[in-house]
C-alpha positions, 0 to 999 in steps of 0.5 A, a space after each residue: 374516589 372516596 365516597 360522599 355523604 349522599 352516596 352512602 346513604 343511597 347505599 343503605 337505603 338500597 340495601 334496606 329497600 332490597 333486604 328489609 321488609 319493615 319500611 312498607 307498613 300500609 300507613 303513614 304514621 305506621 312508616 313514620 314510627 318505624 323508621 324513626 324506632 329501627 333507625 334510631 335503635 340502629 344508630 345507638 348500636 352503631 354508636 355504643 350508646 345504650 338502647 332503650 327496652 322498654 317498651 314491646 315496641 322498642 324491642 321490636 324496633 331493636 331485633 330489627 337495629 341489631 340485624 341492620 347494625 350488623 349487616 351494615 358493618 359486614 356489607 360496608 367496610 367504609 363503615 369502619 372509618 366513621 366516628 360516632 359524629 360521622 354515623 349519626 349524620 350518616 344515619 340522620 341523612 337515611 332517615 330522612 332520605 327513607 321518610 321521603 321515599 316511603 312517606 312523603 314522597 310516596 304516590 300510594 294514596 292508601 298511606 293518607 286514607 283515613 278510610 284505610 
């Protein structure tokens, strides 16, 4: 039975929540940048598209994307099969899932403290 979209993005997300420490900053904004500058560098690796550097933050984000890019190619071999229009879907479908589970899904009232 072939795969489906939603079970190869719970795929990942297990594999980032078991292996990736980067999703857990202690607030929300935090999680939100992260999310979006690992996982967007990680689908521009996947995809061959060129990576922006500037920044001390996009590279940061980046050692990150090229460790995930290549552990997803080695762990997954359904990976393979994936067009470029495939993976960004794939990998817009676990951005989103990601967001939920570690921002606005998450019961940790320390995300939103402004005290905090």
């Amino acid at each position: 039975m072939e795969d489906t979209l939603k079970d190869r993005v719970e795929q990942l997300v297990e594999y980032i929540m078991k292996w990736c420490l980067w999703q857990f900053h202690s607030r929300a904004w935090d999680r939100e940048k992260q999310n979006e500058g690992v996982l967007t560098k990680t689908r521009q690796l996947l995809c061959e598209e060129p990576v922006e550097l500037e920044t001390p933050a996009d590279r940061c984000y980046w050692v990150d994307a090229v460790i995930l890019a290549k552990d997803f190619k080695a762990t997954y071999p359904w990976f393979a099969t994936l067009d470029k229009n495939d993976i960004k879907v794939l990998m817009q479908g676990l951005k989103d899932r990601l967001d939920y589970l570690t921002i606005t899904g998450s019961l940790n009232q320390e995300l939103t403290d402004p005290k905090y």
